[in-house]
N, C-alpha and C positions, 0 to 999 in steps of 0.2 A: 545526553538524553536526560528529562527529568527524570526525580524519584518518583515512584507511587507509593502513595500511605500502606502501611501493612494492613488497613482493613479491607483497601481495595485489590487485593492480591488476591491470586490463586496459582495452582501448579497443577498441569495440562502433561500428560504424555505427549512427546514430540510428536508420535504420530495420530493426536488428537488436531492438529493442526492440519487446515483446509489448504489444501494444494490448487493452483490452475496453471494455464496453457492460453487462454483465451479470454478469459470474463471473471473479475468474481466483484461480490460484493457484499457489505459490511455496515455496522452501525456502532460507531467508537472505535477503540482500541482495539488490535488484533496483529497476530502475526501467522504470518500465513505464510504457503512453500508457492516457489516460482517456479515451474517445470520445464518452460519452454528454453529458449535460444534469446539471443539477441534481437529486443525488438523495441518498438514504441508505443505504446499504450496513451490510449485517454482517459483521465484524471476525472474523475468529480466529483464532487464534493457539496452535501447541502445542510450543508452544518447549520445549526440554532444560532451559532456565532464561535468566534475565537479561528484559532491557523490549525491546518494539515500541512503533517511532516512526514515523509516516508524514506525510512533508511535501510537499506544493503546490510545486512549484519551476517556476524563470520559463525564458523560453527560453536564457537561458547556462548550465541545471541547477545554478540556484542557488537551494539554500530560502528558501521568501519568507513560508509561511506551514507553523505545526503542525497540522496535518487532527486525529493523535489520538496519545497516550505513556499507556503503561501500564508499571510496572515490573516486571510477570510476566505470565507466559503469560495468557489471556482463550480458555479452552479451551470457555465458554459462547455466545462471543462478545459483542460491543460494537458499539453505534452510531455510525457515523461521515458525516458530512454531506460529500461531495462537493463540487468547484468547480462554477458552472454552466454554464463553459465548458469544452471539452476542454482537454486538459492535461495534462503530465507531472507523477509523483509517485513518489516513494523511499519503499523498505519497507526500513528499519533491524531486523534481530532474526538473532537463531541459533535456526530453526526453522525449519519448516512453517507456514503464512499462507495466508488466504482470504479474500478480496473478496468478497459475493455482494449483487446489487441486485436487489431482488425487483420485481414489476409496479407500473407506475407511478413507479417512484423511490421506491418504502417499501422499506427492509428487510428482508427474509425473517424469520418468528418463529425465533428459537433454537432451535435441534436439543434433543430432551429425551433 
């Protein structure tokens, strides 16, 4: 993972961190708690420009695994396979970002 500057820093009570199950969504940096099971989500992404990277991290919020990286906005959205356990994960970009797990743990069809 990059660094961030000490000016862009802060420190969050773990349980200041937005949990979901189904839907969330977001504008930059964030890490947020995963509550569900085993599923697939759609991705997206409408970033000014630059990649989204969203990694799996262990409980000292250290990435342990790449969930998905693209190097441009995904304004269509993208598939992304979830842990099957709950768990924390980091959303890397400069934008706007959307989670959404459709029924069942299948992904929602893309927006047309």
């Amino acid at each position: 993972m990059d660094r961030i500057p000490y000016w862009e820093t802060w420190l969050e009570p773990v349980g200041a961190c937005r949990g979901f199950s189904a839907s969330i969504s977001g504008d930059g940096w964030d890490v947020i708690r995963y509550t569900g099971g085993r599923a697939t989500a759609r991705l997206t992404y409408g970033g000014r420009k630059g990649e989204i990277v969203v990694d799996r991290l262990d409980r000292q919020f250290h990435a342990v695994q790449r969930l998905f990286h693209a190097p441009r906005p995904i304004l269509g959205g993208a598939s992304l396979s979830l842990p099957p356990k709950p768990g924390w994960l980091a959303v890397q970009c400069d934008g706007t970002w959307t989670l959404d797990v459709g029924r069942d743990g299948v992904a929602p069809p893309a927006s047309a």
